[in-house]
N, CA, C and O atoms as CSV, one atom per row, in Angstrom:
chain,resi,resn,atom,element,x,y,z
A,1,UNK,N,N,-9.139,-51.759,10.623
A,1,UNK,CA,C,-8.976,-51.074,11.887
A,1,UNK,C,C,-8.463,-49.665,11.640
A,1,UNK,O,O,-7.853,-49.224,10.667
A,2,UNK,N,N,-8.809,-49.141,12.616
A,2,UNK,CA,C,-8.190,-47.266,12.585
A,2,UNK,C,C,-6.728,-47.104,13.013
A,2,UNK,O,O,-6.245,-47.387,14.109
A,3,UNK,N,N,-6.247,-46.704,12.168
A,3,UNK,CA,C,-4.322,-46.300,12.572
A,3,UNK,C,C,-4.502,-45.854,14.013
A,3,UNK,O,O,-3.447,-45.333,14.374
A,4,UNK,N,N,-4.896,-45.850,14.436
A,4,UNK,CA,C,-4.894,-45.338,15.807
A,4,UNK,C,C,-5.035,-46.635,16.946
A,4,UNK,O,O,-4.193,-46.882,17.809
A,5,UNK,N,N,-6.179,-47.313,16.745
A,5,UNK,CA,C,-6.339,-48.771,17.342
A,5,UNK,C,C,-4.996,-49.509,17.695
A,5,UNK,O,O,-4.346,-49.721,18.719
A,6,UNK,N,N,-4.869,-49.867,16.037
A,6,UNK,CA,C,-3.070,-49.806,15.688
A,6,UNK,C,C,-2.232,-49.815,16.739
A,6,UNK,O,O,-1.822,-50.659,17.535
A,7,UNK,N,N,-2.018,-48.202,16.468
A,7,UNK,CA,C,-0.942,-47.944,17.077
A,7,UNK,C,C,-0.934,-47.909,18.699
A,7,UNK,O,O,0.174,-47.794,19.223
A,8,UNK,N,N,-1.667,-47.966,19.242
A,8,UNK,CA,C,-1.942,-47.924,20.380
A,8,UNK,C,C,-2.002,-49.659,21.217
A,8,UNK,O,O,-1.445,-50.040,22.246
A,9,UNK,N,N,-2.811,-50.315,20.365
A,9,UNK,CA,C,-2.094,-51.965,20.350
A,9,UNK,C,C,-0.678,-52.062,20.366
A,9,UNK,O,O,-0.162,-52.235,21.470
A,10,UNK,N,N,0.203,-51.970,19.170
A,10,UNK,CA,C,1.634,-51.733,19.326
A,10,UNK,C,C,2.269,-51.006,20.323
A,10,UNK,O,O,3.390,-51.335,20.712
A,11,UNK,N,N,1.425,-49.658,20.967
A,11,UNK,CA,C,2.742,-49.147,21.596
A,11,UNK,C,C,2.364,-49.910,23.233
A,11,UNK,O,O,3.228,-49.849,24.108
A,12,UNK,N,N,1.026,-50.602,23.513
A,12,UNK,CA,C,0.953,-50.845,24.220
A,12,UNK,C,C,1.470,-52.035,25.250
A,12,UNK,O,O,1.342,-52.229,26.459
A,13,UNK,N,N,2.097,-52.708,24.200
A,13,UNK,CA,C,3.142,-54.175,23.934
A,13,UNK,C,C,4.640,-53.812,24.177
A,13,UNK,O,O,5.326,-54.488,24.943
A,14,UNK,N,N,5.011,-52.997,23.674
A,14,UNK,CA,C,6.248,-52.632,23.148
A,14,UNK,C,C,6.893,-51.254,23.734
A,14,UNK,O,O,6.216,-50.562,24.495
A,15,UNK,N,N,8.263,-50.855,23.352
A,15,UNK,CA,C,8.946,-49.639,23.758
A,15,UNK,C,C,9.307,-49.123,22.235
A,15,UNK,O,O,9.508,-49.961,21.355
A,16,UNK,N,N,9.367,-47.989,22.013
A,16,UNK,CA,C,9.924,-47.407,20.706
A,16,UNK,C,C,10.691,-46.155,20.983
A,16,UNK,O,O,10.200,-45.204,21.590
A,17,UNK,N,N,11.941,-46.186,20.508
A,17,UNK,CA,C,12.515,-45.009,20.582
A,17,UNK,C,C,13.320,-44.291,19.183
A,17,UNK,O,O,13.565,-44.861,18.120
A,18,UNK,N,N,13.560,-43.197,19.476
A,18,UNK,CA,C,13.789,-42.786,18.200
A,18,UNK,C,C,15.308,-43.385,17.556
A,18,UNK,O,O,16.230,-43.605,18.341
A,19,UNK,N,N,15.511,-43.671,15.792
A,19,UNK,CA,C,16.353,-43.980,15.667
A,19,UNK,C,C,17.791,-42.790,15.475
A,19,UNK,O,O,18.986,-43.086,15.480
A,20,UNK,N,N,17.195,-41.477,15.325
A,20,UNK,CA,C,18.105,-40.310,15.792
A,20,UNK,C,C,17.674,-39.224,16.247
A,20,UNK,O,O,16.505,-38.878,16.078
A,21,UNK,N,N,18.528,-38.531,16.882
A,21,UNK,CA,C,18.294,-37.802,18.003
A,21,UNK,C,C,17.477,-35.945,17.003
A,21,UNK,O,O,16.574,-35.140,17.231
A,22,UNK,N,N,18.401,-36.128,16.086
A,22,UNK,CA,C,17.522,-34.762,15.266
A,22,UNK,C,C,16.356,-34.715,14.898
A,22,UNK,O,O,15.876,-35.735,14.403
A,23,UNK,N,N,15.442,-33.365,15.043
A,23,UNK,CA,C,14.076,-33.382,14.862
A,23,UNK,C,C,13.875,-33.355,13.291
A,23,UNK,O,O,14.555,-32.705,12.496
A,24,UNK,N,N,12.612,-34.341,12.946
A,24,UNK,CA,C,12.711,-34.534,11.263
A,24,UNK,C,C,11.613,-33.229,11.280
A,24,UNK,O,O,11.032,-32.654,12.200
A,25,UNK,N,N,11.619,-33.078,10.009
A,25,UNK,CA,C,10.812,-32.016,9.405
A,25,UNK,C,C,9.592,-32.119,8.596
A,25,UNK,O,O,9.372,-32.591,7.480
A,26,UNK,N,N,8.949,-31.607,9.376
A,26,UNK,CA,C,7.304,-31.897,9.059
A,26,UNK,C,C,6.839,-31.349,8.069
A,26,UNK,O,O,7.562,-30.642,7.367
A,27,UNK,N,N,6.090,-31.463,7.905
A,27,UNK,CA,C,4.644,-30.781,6.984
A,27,UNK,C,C,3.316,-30.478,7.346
A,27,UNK,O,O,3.183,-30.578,8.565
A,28,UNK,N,N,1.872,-30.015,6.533
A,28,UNK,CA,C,0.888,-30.140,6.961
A,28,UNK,C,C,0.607,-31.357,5.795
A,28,UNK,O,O,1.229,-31.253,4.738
A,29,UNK,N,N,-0.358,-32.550,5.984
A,29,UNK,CA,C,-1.224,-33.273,5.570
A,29,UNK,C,C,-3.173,-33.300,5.972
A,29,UNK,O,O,-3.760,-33.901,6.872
A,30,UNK,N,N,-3.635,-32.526,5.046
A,30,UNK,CA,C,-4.593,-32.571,5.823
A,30,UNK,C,C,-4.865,-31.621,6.774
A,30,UNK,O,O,-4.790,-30.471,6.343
A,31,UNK,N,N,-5.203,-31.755,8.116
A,31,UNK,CA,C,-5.460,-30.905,9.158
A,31,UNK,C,C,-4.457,-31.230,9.676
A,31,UNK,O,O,-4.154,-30.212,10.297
A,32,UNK,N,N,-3.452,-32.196,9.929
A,32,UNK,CA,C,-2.421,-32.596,10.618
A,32,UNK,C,C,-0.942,-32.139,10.067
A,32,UNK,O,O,-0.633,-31.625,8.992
A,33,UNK,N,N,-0.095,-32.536,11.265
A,33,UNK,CA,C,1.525,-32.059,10.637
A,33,UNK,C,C,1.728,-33.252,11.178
A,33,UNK,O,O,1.281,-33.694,12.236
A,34,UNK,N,N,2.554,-33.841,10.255
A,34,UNK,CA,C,3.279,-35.032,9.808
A,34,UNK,C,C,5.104,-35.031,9.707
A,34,UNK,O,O,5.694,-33.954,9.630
A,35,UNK,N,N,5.702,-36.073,9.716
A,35,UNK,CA,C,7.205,-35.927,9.309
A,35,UNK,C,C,7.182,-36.109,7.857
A,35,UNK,O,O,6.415,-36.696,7.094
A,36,UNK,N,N,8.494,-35.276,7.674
A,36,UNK,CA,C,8.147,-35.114,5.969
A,36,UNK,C,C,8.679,-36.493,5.301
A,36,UNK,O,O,8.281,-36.636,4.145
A,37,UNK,N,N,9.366,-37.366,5.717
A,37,UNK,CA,C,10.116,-38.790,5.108
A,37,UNK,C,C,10.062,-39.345,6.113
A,37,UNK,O,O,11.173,-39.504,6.619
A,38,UNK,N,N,8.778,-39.957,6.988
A,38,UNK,CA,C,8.540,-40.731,7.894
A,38,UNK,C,C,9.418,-40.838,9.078
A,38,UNK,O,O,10.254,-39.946,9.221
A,39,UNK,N,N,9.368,-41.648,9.820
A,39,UNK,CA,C,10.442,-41.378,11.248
A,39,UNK,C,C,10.739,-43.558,11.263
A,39,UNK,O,O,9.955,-44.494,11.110
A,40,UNK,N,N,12.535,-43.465,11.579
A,40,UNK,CA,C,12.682,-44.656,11.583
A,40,UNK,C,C,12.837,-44.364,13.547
A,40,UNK,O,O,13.225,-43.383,14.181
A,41,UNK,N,N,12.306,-45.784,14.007
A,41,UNK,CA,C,12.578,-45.634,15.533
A,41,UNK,C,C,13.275,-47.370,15.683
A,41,UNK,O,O,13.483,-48.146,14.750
A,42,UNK,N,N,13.476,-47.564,16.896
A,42,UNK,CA,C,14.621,-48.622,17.250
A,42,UNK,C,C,13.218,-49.484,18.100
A,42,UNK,O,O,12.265,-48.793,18.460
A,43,UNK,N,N,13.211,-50.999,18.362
A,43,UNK,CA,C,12.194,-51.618,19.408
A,43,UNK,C,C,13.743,-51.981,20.196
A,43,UNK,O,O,14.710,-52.371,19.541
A,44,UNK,N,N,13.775,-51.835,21.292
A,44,UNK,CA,C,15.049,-52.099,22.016
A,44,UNK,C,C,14.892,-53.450,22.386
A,44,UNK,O,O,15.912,-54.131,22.493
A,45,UNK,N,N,13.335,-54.160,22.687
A,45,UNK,CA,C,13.077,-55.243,22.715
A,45,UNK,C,C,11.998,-56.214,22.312
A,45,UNK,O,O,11.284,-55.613,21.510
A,46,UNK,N,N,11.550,-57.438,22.498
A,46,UNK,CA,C,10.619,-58.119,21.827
A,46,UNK,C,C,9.294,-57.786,22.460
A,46,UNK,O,O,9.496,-57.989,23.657
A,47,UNK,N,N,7.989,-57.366,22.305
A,47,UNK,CA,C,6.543,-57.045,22.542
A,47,UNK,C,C,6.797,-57.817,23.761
A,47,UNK,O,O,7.685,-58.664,23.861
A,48,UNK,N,N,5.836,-57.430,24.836
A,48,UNK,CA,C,5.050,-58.247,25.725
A,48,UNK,C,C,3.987,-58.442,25.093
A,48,UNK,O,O,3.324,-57.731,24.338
A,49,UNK,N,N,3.845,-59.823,25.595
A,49,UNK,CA,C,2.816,-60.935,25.766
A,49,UNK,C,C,1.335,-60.238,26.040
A,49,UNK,O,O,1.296,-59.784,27.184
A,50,UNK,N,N,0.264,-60.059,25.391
A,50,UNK,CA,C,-0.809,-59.501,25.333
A,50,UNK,C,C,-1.641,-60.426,26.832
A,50,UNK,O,O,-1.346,-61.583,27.131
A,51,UNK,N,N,-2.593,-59.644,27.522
A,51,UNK,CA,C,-3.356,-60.363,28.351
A,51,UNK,C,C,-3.931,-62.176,27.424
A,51,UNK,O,O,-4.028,-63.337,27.821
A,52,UNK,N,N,-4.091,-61.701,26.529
A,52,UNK,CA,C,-4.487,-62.799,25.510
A,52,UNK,C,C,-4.012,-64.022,25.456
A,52,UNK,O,O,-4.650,-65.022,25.123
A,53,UNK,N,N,-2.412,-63.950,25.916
A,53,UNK,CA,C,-1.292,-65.261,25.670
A,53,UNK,C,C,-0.626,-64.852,24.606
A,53,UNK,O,O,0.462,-65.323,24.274
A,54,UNK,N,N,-1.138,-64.088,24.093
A,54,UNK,CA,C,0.258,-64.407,22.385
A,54,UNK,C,C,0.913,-62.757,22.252
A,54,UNK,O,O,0.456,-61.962,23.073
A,55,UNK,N,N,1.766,-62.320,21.438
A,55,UNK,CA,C,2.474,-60.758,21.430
A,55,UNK,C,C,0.897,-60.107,20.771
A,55,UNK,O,O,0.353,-59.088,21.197
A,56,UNK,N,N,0.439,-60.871,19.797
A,56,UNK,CA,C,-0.607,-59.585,19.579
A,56,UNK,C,C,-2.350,-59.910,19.482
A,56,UNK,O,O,-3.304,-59.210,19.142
A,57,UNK,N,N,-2.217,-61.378,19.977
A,57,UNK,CA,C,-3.745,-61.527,20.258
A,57,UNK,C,C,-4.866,-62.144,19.354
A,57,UNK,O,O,-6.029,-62.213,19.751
A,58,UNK,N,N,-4.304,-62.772,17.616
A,58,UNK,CA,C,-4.609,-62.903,17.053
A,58,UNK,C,C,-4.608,-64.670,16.739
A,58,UNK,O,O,-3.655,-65.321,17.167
A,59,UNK,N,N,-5.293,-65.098,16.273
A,59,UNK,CA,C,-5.285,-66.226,16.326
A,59,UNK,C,C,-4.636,-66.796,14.348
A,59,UNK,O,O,-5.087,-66.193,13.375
A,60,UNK,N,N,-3.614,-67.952,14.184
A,60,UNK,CA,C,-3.702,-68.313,13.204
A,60,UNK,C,C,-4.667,-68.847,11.941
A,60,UNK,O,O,-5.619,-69.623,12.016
A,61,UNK,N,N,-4.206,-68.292,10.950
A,61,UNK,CA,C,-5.347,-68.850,10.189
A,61,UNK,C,C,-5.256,-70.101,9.754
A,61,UNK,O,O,-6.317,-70.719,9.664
A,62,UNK,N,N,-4.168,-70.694,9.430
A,62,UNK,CA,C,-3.985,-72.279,9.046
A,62,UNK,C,C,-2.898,-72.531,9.806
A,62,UNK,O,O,-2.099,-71.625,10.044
A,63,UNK,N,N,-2.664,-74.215,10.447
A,63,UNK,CA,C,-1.587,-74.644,11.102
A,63,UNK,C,C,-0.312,-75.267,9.875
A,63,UNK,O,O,-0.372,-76.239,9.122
A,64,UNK,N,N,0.234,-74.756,9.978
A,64,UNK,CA,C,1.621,-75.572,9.153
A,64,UNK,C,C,1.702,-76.700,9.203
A,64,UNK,O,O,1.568,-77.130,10.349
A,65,UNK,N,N,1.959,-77.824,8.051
A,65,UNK,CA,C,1.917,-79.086,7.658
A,65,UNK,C,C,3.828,-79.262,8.151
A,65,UNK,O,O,4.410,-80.335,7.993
């Protein structure tokens, strides 16, 4: 899947906020600007429940013995 699909699945479930308030410092990658040592953020709570029934819609691959 495309990081984007992704992320847009996740944020569409969920809340994310940042884990501090200072702006991190970017770079260019590519055509894009990026954070330079990634960004940690906080989920304040557990995903909603996808139209699907489950947090992300996926079905198991084997049942536990």
């Amino acid at each position: 899947m495309e990081m984007r699909v992704v992320l847009r699945r996740i944020l569409e479930r969920t809340e994310v906020l940042p884990a501090k308030q200072d702006p991190d410092k970017v770079e260019f990658r590519a055509i894009t600007l990026a954070p330079r040592d990634g960004v940690l953020v906080i989920q304040p709570r557990p995903p909603v429940l996808s139209e699907r029934g489950g947090s992300t819609g996926a079905q198991p691959l084997a049942t536990p013995v």
